[in-house]
C-alpha positions in Angstrom: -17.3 -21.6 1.2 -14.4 -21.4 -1.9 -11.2 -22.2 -1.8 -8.7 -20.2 -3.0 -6.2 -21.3 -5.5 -3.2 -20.8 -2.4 -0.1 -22.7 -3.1 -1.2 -24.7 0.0 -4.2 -25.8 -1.9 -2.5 -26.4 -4.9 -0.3 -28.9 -3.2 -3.0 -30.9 -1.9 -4.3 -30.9 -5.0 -1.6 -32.3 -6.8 -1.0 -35.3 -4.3 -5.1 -35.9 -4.2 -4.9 -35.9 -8.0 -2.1 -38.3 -8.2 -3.6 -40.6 -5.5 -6.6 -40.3 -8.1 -4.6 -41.4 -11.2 -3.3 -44.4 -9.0 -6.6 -45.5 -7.8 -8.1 -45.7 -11.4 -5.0 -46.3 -13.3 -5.8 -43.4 -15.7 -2.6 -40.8 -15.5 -4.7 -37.7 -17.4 -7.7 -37.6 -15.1 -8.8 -33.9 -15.2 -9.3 -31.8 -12.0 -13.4 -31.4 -12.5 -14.3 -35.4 -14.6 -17.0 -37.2 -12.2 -15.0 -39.4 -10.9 -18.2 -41.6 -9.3 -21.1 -40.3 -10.9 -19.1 -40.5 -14.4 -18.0 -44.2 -13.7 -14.6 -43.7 -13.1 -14.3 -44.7 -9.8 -17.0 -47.2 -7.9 -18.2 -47.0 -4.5 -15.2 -49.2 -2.6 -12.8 -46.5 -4.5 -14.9 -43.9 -2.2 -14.0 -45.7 0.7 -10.5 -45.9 0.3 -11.0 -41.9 -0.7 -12.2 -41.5 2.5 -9.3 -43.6 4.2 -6.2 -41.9 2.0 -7.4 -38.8 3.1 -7.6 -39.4 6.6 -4.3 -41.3 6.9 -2.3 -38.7 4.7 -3.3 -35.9 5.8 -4.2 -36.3 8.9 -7.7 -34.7 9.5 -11.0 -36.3 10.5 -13.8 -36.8 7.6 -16.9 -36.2 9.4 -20.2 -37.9 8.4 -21.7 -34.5 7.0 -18.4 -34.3 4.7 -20.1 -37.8 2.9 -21.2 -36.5 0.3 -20.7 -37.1 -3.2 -19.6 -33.5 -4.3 -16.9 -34.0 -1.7 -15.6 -36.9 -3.6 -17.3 -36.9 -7.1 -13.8 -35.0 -8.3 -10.2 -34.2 -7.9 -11.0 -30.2 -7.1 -13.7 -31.6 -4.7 -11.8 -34.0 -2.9 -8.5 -31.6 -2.5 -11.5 -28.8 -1.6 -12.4 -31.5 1.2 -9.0 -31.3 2.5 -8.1 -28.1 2.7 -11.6 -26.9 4.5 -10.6 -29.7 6.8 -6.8 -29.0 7.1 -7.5 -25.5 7.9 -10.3 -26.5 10.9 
């Protein structure tokens, strides 16, 4: 499943990526660097991934959504949320 490039979409996007930016105090991350498999980010970063998304907005990430395309980039992670907004 894609995800279109809706304004919806591109709204998550923008607060994932500046969640992103906060988390590993770089400002210019792009929307497809490995965040986790490039070394960015370690694996407590993923949990609080995991948590930010939940809390924000307000969906459930379920155990099959653990995976590390999910949460390896900014387009994955805001991809994440938007399949699960839209459930």
């Amino acid at each position: 499943m894609t995800v279109e490039n809706t304004p919806a979409n591109e709204e998550i996007t923008s607060v994932v990526r500046e969640f992103i930016a906060r988390l590993s105090g770089r400002p210019d991350i792009e929307d497809d660097r490995p965040l986790i498999s490039g070394g960015v980010l370690d694996s407590i970063a993923a949990v609080q991934m995991v948590d930010f998304v939940e809390r924000t907005f307000r969906v459930e990430v379920a155990y099959e959504d653990l995976e590390l395309l999910n949460f390896d980039t900014v387009r994955g992670l805001a991809a994440l949320v938007t399949r699960r907004v839209a459930a």
